[in-house]
C-alpha positions in Angstrom: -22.1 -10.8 0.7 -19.7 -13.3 -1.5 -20.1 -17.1 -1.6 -23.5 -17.5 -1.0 -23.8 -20.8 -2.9 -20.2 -22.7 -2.2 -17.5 -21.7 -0.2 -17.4 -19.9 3.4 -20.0 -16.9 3.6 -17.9 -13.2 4.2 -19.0 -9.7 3.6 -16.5 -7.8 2.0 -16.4 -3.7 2.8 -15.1 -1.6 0.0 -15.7 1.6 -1.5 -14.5 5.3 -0.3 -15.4 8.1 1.7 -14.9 11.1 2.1 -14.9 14.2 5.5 -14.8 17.4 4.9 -13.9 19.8 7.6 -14.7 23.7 6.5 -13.1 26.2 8.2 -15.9 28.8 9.4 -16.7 31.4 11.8 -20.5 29.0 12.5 -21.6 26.2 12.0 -24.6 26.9 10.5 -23.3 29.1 7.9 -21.1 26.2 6.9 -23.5 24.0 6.2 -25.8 26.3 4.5 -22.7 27.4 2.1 -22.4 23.5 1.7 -25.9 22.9 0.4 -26.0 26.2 -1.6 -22.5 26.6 -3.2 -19.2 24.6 -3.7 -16.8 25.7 -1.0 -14.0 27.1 -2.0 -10.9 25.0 -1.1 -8.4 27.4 0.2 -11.7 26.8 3.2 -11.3 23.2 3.1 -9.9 20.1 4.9 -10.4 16.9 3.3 -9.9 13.1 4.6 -10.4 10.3 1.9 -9.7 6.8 2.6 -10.7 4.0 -0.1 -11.4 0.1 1.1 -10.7 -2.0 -1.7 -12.6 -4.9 -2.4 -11.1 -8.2 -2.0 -9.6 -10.2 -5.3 -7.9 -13.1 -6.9 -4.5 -11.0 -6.8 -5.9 -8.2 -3.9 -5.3 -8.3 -0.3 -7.6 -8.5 1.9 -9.0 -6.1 3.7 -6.4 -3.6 2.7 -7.5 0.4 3.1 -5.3 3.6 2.2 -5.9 7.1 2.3 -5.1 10.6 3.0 -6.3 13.6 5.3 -4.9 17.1 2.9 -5.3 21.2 3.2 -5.1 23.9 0.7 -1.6 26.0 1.3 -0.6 28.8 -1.2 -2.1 27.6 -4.1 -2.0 24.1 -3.8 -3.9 21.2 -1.9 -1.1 19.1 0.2 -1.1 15.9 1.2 -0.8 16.2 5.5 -1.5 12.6 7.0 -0.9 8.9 5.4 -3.4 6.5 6.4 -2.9 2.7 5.7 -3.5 -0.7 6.5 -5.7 -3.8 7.0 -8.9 -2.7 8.4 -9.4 -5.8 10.3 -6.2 -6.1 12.0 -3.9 -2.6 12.0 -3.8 0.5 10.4 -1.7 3.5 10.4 -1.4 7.4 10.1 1.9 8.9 8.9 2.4 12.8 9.6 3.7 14.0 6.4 4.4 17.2 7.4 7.0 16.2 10.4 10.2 14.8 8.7 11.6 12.0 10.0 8.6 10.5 11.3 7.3 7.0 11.3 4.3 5.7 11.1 2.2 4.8 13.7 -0.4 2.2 15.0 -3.7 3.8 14.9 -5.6 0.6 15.8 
């Protein structure tokens, strides 16, 4: 909550998240191998998206992220995912060349 005492009252959302998708043969194993022992990440797909807080020199509302896999060695960057969380944001498949980005909401 910002500008309680002067100025108009707004609630600013910021911070990051993460989801974590593990590729398993049960559920239940999956999230007992979760609780018990890091999963290893060639097992492992992983969104991130970060809000960033709102600033003299920030824009508002702004959010970016990324959804990413492990391939042959590596982790990879899959899906772009950018915007203004209050108005539109965006996914961009990486993987497809030539593609453009497109309205999410």
């Amino acid at each position: 909550m910002h500008n309680l005492l002067v100025g108009e009252l707004y609630v600013d959302v910021n911070g990051s998240f993460s989801i974590r998708k593990f590729e398993s043969s049960s559920l239940v194993q999956t999230i007992e191998a979760s609780f018990l022992q890091p999963i290893p990440d060639e097992e492992e797909i992983r969104s991130s998206v970060k809000f960033y807080q709102r600033g003299w020199f920030q824009e508002a509302f702004k959010c970016e992220g990324e959804v990413s896999f492990y391939e042959k060695g590596e982790r990879k960057k899959a899906i772009s995912i950018f915007g203004h969380w209050n108005d539109k944001v965006y996914i961009h498949d990486l993987r497809a060349e030539g593609s453009e980005p497109e309205l999410a909401w």
